[in-house]
C-alpha positions in Angstrom: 16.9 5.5 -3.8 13.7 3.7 -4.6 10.7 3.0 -2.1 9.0 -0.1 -1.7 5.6 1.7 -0.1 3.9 -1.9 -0.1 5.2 -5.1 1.4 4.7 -7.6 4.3 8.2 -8.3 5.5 6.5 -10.2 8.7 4.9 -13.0 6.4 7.1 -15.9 7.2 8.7 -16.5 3.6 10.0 -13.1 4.0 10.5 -13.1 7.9 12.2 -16.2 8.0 15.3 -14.7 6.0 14.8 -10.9 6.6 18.4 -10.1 7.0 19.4 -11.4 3.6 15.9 -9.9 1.9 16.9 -6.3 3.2 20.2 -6.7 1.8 19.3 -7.8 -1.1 17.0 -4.5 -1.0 19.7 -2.6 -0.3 22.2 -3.5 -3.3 19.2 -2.7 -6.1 19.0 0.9 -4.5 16.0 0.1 -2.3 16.4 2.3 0.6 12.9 2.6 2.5 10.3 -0.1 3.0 6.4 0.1 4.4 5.7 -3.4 6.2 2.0 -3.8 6.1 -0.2 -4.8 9.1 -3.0 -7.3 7.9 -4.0 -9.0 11.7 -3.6 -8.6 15.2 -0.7 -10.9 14.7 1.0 -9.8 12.1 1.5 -6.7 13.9 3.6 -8.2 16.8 6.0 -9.3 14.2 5.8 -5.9 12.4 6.9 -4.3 15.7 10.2 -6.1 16.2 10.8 -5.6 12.2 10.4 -1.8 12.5 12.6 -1.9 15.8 15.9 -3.7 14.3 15.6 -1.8 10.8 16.3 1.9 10.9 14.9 2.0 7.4 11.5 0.1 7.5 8.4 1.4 8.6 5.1 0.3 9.5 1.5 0.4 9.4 -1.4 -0.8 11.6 -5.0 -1.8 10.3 -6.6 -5.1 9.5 -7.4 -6.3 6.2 -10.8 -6.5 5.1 -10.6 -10.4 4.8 -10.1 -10.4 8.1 -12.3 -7.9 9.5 -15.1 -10.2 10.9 -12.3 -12.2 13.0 -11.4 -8.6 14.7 -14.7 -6.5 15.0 -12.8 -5.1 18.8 -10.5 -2.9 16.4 -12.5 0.0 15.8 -11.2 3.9 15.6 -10.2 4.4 19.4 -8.5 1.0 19.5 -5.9 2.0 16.1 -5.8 4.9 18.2 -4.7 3.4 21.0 -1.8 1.2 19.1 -0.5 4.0 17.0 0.3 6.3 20.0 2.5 3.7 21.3 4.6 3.6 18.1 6.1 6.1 16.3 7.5 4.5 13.4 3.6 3.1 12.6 3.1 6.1 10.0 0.1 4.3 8.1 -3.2 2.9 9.2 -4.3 0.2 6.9 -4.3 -2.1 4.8 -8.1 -1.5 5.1 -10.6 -1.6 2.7 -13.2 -3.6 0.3 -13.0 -6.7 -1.3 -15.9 -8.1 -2.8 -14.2 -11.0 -5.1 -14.2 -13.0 -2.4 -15.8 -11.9 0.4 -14.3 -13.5 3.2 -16.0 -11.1 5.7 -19.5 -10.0 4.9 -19.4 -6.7 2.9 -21.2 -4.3 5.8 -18.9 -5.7 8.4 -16.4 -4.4 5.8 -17.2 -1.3 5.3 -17.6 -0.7 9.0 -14.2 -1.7 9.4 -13.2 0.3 6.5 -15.1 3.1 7.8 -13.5 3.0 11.6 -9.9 2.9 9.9 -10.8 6.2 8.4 -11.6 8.0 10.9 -8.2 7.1 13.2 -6.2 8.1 10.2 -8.4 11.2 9.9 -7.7 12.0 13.7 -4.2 10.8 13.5 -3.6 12.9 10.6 -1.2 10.2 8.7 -2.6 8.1 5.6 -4.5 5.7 5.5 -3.9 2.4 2.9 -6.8 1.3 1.3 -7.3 -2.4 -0.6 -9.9 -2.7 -3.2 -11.1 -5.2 -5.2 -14.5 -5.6 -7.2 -15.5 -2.9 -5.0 -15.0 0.4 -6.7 -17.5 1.8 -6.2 -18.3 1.2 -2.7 -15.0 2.0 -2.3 -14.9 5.6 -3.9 -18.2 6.8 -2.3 -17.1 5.7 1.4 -13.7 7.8 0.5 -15.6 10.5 -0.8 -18.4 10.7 1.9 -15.6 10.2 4.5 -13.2 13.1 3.3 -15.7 15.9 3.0 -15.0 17.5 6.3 -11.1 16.1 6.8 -7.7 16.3 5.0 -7.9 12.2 4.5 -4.5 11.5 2.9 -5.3 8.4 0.8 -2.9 5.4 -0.6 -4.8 3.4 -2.7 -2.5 0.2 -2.9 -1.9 -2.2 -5.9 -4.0 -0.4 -8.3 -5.9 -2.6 -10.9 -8.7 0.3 -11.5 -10.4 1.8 -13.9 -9.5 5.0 -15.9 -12.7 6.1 -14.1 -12.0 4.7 -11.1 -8.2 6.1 -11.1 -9.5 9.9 -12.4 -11.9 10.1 -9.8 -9.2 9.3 -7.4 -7.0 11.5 -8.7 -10.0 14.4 -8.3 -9.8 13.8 -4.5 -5.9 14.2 -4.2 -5.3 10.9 -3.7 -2.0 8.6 -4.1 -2.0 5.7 -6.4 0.3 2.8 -6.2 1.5 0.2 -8.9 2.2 -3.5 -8.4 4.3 -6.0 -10.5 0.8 -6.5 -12.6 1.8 -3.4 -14.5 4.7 -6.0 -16.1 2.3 -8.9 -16.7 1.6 -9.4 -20.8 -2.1 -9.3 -20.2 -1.6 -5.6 -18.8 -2.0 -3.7 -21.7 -5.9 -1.9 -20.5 -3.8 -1.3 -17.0 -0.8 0.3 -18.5 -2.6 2.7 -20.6 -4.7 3.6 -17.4 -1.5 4.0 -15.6 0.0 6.2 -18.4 -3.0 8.8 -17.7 -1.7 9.0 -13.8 0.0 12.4 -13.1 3.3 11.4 -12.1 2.9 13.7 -8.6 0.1 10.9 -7.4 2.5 7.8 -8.2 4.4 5.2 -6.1 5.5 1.9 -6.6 5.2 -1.3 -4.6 5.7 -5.0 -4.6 3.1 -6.3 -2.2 5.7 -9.0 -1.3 5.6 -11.9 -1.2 3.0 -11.9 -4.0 2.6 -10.6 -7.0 6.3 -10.8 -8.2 6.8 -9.0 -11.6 8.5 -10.4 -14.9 10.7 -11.9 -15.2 9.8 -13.8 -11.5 6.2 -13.8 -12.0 4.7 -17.2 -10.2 7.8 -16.8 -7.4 8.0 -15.4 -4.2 8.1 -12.0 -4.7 10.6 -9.5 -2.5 11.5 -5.8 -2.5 14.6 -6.4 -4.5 12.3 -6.9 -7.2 10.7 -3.6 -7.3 13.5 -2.6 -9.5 11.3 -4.5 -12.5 8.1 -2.4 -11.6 10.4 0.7 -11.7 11.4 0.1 -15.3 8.0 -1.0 -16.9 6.5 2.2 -15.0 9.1 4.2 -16.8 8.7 2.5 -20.1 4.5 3.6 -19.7 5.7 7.3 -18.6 8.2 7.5 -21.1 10.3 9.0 -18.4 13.9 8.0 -17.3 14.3 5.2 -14.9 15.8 7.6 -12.5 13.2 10.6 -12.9 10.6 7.4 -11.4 12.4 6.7 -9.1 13.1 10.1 -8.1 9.5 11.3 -8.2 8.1 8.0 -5.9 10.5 8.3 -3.6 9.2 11.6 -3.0 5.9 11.1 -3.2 6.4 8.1 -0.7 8.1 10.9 2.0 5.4 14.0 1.3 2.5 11.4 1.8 4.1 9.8 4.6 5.3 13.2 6.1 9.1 12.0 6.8 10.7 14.8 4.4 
């Protein structure tokens, strides 16, 4: 019973053939799915995926890429949304991203910064994005989580060791991508191997980011199968021990046990 905690099943090469990607899902043992909220948009599709599927869930946040297009969606507004929806069990994906900077990096953080606070009032997890930002990133978690229980997903990590310890220090949940199978991987994998298994959960961040041996196709939960066996090969753990321990890592973060 594995969990894809990462995916954006409204994205129309997904969306277009949802029935056949969820069975697909379902035959390599993939049980429970997080569809991922990036826009306004995005999220009326997300709302009739949650609705049909028993076994998907969703979030609701906008992505830092698109933060400046939707500066209305601060704290009360999420608010607003998620009591409306109760399979919406995630705010996000939020977050920083400073390798490209498609929205100016203090309207980023503002964003960021609003998204934290509805989670923190909400009391469900936030999903954070990051990218060349790790440090911005870690002090606005840090300053933000002094005086609440913030439960933290950082998705598709690519981090540092620092970067990943320091996380780690704050109680935080880490997630691995289909990178962790790329050749070039090696610095990642050994960062990855110093992760306690009790903060670990895999995605695919579909449809990108397939792993080997799709890598440069359109990726899909199915494939999370490939994550689940690298990650075992770097934990030196059995296939089913990692997919035992995500799983429930996925449902104590995500309160559903």
């Amino acid at each position: 019973m594995i969990t894809d905690s990462h995916c954006h099943l409204d994205y129309p090469k997904l969306y277009d053939q949802l029935d056949d990607i969820v069975k697909r899902a379902e035959y390599n043992q993939v049980k429970y799915l997080l569809t991922i909220c990036t826009t306004l948009k995005s999220f009326e599709r997300i709302k009739l995926i949650i609705t049909k599927y028993k076994n998907i869930y969703g979030t609701f946040g906008i992505h830092p890429h698109e933060s400046a297009k939707y500066t209305q969606v601060d704290s009360k507004f999420i608010l607003n949304i998620k009591n409306k929806h109760n399979k919406i069990i995630g705010i996000g994906e939020t977050g920083l991203d400073f390798y490209y900077n498609y929205s100016e990096k203090e309207i980023q953080k503002k964003s960021f910064i609003e998204h934290i606070s509805a989670a923190s009032q909400l009391n469900i997890p936030i999903i954070v994005h990051s990218r060349n930002a790790e440090v911005d990133t870690y002090e606005i978690l840090k300053s933000e989580s002094k005086n609440s229980n913030l439960k933290v997903l950082i998705h598709c990590f690519t981090g540092s060791r620092d970067f990943a310890k320091k996380l780690i220090d704050l109680n935080f949940y880490i997630s691995v991508s289909g990178i962790i199978t790329f050749k070039k991987s090696i610095e990642l994998a050994d960062t990855v191997s110093s992760i306690p298994m009790e903060n670990l959960l895999v995605e695919t961040d579909s449809p990108y980011l397939a792993p080997l041996p799709y890598r440069g196709k359109d990726n899909e939960p199915s494939y999370i199968i490939h994550t689940v066996e690298k990650l075992s090969q770097i934990k030196k753990l059995p296939n089913e021990s990692i997919v035992i321990n995500t799983t429930n890592n996925f449902m104590k973060l995500f309160n559903l046990t």
